[in-house]
Structure formats: C-alpha cells, structure tokens
C-alpha atoms as an extended CHARMM CRD file, in Angstrom:
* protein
*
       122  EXT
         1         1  UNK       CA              0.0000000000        0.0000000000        0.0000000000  PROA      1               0.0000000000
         2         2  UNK       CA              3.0920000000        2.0490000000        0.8980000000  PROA      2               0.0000000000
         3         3  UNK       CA              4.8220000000        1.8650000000       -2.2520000000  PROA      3               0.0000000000
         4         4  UNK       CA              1.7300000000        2.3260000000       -4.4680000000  PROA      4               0.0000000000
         5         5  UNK       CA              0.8550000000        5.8580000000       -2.7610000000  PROA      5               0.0000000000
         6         6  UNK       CA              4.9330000000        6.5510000000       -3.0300000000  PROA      6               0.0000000000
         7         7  UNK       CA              4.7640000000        5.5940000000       -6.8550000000  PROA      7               0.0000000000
         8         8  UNK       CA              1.5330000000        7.8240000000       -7.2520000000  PROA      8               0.0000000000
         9         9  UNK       CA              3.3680000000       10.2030000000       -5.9030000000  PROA      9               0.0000000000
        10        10  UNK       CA              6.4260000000        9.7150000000       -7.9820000000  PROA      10              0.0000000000
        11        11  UNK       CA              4.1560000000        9.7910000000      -11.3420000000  PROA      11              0.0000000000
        12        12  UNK       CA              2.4260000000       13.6430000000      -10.0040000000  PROA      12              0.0000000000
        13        13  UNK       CA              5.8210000000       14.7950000000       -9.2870000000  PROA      13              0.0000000000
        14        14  UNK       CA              6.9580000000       13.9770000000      -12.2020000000  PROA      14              0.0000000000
        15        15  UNK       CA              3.9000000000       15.4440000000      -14.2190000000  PROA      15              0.0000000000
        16        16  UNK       CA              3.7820000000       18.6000000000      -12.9580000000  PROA      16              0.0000000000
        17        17  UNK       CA              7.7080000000       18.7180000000      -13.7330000000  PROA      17              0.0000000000
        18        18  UNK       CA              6.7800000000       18.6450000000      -17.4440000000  PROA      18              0.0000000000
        19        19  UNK       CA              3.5190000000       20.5890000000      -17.1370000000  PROA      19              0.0000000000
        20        20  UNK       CA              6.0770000000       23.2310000000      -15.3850000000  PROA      20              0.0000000000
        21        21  UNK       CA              8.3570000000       22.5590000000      -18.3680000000  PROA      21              0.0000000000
        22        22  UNK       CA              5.5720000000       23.0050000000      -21.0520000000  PROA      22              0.0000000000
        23        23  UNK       CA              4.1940000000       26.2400000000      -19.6770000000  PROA      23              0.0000000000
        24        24  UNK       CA              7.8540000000       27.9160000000      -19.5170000000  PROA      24              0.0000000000
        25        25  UNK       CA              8.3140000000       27.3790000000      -23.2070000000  PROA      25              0.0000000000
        26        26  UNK       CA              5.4820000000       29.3190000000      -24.0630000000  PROA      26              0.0000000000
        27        27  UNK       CA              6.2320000000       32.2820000000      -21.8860000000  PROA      27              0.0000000000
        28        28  UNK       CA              5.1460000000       35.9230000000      -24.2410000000  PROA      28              0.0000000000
        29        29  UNK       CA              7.6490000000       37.2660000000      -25.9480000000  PROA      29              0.0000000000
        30        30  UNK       CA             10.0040000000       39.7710000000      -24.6660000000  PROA      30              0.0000000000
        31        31  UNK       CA             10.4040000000       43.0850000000      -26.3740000000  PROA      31              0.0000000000
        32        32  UNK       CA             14.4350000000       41.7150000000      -27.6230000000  PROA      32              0.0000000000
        33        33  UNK       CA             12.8860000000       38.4940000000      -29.0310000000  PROA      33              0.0000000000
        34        34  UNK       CA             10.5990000000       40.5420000000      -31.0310000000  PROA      34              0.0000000000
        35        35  UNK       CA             12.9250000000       42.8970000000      -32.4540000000  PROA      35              0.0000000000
        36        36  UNK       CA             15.1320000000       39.2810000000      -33.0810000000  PROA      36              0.0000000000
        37        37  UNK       CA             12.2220000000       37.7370000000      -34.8570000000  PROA      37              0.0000000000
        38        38  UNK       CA             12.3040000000       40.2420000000      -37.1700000000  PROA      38              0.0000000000
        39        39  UNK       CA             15.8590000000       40.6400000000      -37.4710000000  PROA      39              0.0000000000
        40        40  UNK       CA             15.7270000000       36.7970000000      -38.4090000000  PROA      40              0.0000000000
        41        41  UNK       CA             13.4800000000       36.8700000000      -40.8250000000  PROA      41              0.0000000000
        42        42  UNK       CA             10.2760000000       35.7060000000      -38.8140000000  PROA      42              0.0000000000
        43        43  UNK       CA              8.2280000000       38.9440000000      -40.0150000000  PROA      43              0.0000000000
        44        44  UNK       CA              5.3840000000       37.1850000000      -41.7370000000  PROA      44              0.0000000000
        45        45  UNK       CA              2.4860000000       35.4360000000      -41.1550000000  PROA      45              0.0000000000
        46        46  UNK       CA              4.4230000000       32.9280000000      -38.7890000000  PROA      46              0.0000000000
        47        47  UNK       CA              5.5420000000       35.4620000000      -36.7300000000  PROA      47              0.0000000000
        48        48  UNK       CA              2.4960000000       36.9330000000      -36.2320000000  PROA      48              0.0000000000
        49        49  UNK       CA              0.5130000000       33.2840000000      -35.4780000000  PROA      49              0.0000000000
        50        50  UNK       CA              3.2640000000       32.8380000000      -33.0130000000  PROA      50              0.0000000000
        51        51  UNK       CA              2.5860000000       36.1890000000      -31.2880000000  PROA      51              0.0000000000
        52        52  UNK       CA             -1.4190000000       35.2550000000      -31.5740000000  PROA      52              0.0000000000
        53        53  UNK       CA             -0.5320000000       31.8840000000      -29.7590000000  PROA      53              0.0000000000
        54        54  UNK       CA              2.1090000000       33.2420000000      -26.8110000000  PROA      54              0.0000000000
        55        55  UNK       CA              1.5590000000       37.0670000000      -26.6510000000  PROA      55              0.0000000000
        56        56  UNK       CA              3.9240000000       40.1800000000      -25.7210000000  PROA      56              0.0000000000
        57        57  UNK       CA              4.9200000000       40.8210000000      -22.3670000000  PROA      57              0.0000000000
        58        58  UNK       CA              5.0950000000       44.3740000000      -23.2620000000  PROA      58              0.0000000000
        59        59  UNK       CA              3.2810000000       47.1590000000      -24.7320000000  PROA      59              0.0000000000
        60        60  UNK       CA              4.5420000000       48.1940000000      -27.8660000000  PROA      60              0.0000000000
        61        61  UNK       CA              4.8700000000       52.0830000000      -28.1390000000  PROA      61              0.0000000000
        62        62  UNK       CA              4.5040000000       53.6910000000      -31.9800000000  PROA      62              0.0000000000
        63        63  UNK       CA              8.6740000000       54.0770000000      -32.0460000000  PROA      63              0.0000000000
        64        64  UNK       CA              9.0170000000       50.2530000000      -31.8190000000  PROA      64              0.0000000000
        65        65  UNK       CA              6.4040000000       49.4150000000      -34.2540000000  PROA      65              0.0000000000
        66        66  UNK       CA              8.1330000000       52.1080000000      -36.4210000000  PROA      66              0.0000000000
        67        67  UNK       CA             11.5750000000       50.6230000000      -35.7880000000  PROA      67              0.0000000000
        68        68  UNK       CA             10.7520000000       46.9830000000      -36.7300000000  PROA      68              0.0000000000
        69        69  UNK       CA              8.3120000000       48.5840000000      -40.1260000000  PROA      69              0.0000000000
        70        70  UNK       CA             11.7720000000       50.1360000000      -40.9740000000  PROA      70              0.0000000000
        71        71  UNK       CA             13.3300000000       46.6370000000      -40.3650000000  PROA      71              0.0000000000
        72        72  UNK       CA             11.2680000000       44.8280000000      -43.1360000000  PROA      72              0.0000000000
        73        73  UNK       CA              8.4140000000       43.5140000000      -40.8310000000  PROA      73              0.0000000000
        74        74  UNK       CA              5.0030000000       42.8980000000      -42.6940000000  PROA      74              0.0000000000
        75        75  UNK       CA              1.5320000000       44.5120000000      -41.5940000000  PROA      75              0.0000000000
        76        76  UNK       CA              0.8660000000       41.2550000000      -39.7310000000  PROA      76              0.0000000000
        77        77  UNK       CA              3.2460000000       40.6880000000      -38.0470000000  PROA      77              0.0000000000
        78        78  UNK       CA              2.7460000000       44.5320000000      -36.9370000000  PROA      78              0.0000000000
        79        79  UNK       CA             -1.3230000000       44.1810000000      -36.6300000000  PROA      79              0.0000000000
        80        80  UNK       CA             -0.3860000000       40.7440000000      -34.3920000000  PROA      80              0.0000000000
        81        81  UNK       CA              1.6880000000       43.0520000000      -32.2570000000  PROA      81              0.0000000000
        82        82  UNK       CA             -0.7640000000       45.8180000000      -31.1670000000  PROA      82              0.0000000000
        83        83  UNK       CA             -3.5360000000       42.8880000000      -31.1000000000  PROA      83              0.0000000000
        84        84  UNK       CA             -1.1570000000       41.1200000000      -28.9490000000  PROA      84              0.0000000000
        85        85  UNK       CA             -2.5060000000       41.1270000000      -24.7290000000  PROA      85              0.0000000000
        86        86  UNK       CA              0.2700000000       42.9610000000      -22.8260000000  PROA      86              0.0000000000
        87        87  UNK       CA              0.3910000000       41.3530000000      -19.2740000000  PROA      87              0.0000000000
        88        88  UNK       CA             -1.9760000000       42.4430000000      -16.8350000000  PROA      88              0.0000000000
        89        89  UNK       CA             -0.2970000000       44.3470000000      -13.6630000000  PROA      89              0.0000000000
        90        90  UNK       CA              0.9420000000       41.8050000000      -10.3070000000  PROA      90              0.0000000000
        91        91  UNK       CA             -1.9610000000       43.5770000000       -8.3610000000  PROA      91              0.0000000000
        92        92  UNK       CA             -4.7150000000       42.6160000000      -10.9760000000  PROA      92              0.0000000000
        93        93  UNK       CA             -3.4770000000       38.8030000000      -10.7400000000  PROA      93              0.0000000000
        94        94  UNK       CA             -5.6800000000       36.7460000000       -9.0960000000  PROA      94              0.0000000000
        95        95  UNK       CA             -4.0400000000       33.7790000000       -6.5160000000  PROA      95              0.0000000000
        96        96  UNK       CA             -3.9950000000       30.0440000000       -7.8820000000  PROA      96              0.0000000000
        97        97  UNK       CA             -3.4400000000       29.0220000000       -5.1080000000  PROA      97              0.0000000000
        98        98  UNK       CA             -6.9350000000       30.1570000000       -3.6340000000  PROA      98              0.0000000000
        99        99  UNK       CA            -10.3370000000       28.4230000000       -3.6900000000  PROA      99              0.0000000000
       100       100  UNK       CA            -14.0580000000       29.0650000000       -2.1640000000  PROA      100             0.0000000000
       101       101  UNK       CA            -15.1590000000       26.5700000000        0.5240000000  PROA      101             0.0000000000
       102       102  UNK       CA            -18.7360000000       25.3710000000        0.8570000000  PROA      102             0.0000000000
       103       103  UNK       CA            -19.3470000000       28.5470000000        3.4890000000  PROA      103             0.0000000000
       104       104  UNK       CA            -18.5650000000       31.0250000000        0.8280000000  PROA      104             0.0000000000
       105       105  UNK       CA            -15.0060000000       31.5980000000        2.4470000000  PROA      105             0.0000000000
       106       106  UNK       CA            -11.9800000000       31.6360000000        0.9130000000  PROA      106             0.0000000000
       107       107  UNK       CA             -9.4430000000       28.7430000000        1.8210000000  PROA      107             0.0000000000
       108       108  UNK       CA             -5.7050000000       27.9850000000        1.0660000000  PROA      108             0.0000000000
       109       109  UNK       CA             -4.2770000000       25.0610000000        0.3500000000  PROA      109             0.0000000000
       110       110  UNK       CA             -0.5980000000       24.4860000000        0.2230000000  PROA      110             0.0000000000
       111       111  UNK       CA              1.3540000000       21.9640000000       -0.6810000000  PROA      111             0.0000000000
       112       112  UNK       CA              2.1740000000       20.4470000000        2.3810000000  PROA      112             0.0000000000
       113       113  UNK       CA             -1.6580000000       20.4070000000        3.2210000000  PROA      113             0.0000000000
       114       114  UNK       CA             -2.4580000000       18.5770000000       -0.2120000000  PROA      114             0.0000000000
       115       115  UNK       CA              0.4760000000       15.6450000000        0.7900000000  PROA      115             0.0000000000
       116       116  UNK       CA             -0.8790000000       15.4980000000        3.8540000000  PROA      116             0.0000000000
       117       117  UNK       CA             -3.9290000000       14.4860000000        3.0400000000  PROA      117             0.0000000000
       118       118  UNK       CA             -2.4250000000       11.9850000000        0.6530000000  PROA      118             0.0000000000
       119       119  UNK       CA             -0.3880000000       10.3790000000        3.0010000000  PROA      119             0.0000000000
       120       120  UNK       CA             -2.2300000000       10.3780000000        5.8940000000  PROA      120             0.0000000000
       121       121  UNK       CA             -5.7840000000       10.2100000000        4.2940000000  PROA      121             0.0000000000
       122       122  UNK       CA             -7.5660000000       12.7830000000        5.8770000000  PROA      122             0.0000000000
C-alpha cells in the first residue's frame, strides 16, 4: 500500500515537472525576441501566429512598431503586435493558489496540506 501511494506520488511529481516545463516554453515574448524575430526573418504570417498563440509581455509604443516597419516587418506581423494582450499588472493577478469553501469563504491550500492528506488520508 506504501509503495503504491509513493509511486503515485512519484508519477504527479513527475507530471507537474513537465507541465512546469511546457508552460515555460510558451512564456510571451520579450520586447528583444521581437525585435530578433524580425531581425531573423520571422516577419510574416508565422511570426504573427506565433505572437497570436504566446503574446507580448510588453506594450509596444509607436517608435518600436516604427523601428521593426523600418526593419522589413510585414503589416501582420505589426497588426499581431498591437492585437497582442500585454500582461496584466501583479496587483490585478488573481491567486492560484486560492479556492471558495462550501461557506462562501476563501481557503488555502498548500502543498504540504495537499500531501498530507495523501499520506495520511484525511
């Protein structure tokens, strides 16, 4: 019983390692791997689905957009950019960590609480 909870345990760990993984490859763009993209070439359509699919982590002011036109990057790609969501400020985040008990309260659970429960089954 012992080893199957440790393996279960093993195979969540491990999970959430390449969930963690996953989600850091498709972090937005920074402004410098925009202004690579086009330097590279990726000025087109591609570009522009790939800033559609990860987003800017910026907000592009006219000069930029300017800069990379000048550069040789299409109306698209441009268009994707001030489509593109720039991040929303830390104090408009909501928690993940936070969820809404039966009472209408708010209740956290950590970590330690959720392995807790696992281990010792309450």
């Amino acid at each position: 019983m012992r080893f199957r909870k440790t393996l279960t345990l093993l195979m969540l760990a491990m999970g959430l390692v390449f969930a963690l993984s996953a989600w850091a490859q498709q972090k937005p763009f920074t402004q410098e791997q925009i202004s690579s993209m086009v330097r590279d070439g990726f000025w087109d359509e591609s570009g522009a689905k790939r800033i559609e699919q990860r987003g800017i982590d910026f907000a592009p002011v006219e000069d930029f957009l300017q800069s990379l036109k000048a550069a040789g990057a299409s109306e698209a790609f441009l268009n994707a950019l001030r489509a593109a969501k720039s991040p929303e400020p830390a104090s408009a985040k909501k928690p993940i960590n936070r969820r809404w008990n039966m009472k209408g309260h708010r209740s956290t659970i950590t970590l330690g609480s959720l392995l807790q429960q696992f281990f010792m089954g309450r």
